[in-house]
BAVEX-407917 format. One record per residue: residue number from 1; residue in three letters; x, y, z of N, C-alpha, C in turn. Coordinates in Angstrom, 3 decimals. Example, Ala and Ser with C-alpha at 12.3 -4.5 7.8 and 13.67 -1.06 7.14 Angstrom:
<nuses>
- i,aa,n.xx,n.yy,n.zz,ca.xx,ca.yy,ca.zz,c.xx,c.yy,c.zz
- 1,ALA,13.190,-5.690,7.800,12.300,-4.500,7.800,13.200,-3.300,7.800
- 2,SER,12.850,-2.250,7.080,13.670,-1.060,7.140,12.900,0.030,7.870
</nuses>
This chain:
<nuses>
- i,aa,n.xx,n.yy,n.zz,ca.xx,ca.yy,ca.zz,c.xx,c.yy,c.zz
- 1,UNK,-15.772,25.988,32.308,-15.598,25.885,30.877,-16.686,24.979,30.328
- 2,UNK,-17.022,25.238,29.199,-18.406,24.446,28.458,-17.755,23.069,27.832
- 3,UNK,-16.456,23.506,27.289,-16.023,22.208,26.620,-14.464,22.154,26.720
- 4,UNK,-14.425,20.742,26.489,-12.581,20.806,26.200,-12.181,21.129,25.268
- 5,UNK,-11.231,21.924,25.329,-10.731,22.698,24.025,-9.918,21.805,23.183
- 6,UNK,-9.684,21.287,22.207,-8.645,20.707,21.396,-7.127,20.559,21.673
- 7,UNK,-6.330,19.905,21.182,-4.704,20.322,21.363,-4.176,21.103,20.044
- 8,UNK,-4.925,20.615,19.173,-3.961,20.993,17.716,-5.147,22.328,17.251
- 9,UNK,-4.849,23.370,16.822,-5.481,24.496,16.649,-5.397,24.777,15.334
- 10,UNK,-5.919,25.016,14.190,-5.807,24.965,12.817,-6.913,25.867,12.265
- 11,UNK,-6.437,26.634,10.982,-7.555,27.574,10.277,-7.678,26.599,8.757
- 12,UNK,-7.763,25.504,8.994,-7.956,24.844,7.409,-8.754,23.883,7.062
- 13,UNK,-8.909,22.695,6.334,-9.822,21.865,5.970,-8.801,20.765,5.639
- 14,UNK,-9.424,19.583,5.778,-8.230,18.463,4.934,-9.334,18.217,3.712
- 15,UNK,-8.187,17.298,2.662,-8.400,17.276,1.650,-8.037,15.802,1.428
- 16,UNK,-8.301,14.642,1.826,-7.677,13.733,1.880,-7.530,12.549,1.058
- 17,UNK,-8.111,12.936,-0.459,-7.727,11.900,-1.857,-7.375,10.611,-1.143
- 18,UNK,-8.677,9.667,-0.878,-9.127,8.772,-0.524,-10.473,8.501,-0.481
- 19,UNK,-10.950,6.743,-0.631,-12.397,7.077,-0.695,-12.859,6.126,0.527
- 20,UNK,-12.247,6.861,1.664,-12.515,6.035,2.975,-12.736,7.459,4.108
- 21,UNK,-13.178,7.083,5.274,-13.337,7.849,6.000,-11.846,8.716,6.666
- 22,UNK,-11.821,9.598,6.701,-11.034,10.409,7.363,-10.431,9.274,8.521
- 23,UNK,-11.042,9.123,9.396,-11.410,8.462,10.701,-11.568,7.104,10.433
- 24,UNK,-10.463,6.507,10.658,-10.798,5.193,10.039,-11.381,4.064,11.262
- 25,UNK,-11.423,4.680,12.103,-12.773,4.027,13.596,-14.130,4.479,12.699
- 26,UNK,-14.150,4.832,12.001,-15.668,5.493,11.593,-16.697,4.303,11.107
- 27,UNK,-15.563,3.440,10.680,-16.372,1.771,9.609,-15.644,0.696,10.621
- 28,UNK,-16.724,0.069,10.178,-16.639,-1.729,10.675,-17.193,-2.246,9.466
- 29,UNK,-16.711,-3.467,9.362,-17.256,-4.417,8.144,-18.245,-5.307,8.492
- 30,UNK,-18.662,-5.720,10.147,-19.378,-6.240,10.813,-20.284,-6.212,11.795
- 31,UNK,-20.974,-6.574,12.644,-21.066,-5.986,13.641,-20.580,-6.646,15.170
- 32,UNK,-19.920,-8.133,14.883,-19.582,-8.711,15.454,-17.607,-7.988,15.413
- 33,UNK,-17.872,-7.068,14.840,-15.808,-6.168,15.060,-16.478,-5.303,15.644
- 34,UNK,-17.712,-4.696,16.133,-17.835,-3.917,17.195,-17.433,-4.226,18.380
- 35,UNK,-17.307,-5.704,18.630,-16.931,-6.438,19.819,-15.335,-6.755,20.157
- 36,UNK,-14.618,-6.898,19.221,-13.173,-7.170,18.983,-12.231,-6.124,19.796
- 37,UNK,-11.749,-6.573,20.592,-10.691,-5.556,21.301,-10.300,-4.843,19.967
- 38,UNK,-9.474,-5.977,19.183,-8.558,-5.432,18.118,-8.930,-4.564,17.437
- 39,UNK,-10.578,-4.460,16.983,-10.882,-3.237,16.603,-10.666,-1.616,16.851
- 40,UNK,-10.458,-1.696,18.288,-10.651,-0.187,18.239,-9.113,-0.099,19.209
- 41,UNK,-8.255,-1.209,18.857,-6.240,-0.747,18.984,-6.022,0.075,18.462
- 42,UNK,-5.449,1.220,18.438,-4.492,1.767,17.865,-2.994,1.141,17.624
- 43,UNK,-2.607,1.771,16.641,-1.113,1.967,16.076,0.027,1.662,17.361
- 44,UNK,-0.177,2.525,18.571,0.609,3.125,19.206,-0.172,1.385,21.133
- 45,UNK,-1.251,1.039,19.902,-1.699,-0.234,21.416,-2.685,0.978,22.159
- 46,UNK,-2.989,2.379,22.018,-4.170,2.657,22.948,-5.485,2.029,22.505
- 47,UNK,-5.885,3.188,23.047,-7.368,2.576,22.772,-8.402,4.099,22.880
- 48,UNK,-8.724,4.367,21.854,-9.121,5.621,21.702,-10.821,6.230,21.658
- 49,UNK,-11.550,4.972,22.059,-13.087,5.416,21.977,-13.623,6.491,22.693
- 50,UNK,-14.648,6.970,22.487,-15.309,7.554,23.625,-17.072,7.586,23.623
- 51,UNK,-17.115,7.502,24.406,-18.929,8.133,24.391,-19.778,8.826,23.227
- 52,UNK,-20.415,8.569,22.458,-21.348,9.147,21.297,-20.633,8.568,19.994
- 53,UNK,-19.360,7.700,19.963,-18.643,7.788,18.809,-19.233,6.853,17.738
- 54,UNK,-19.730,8.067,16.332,-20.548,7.257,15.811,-19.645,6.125,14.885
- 55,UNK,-20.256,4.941,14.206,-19.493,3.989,14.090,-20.697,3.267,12.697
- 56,UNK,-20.350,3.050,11.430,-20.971,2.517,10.739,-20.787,0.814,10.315
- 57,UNK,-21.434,0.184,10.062,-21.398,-1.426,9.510,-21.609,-1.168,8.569
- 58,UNK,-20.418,-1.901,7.471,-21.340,-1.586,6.071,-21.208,-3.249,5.547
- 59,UNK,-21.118,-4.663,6.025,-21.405,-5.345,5.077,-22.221,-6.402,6.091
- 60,UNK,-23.318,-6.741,7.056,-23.666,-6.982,7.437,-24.975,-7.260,7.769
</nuses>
């Protein structure tokens, strides 16, 4: 197989009336919360990064 296939399978788009990222791993306010465990906790205590995940600083 070329890739891993998804779990959730969907024919739609979100629409998400907000003016933040979908993905809220997507922003950091620093670049010193790139370093913070706590940064990249989840809700649930995982920990959800992976390899290539892009990641913006915006006040730094």
């Amino acid at each position: 197989m070329s890739r891993n296939k998804g779990i959730a399978s969907f024919s739609a788009n979100f629409e998400p009336q907000v003016s933040a990222p979908l993905d809220a791993r997507e922003i950091v306010e620093t670049k010193a919360d790139l370093l913070l465990p706590a940064t990249w906790t989840a809700n649930d205590s995982g920990v959800y990064t992976y390899l290539g995940m892009r990641v913006s600083v915006f006040n730094d």
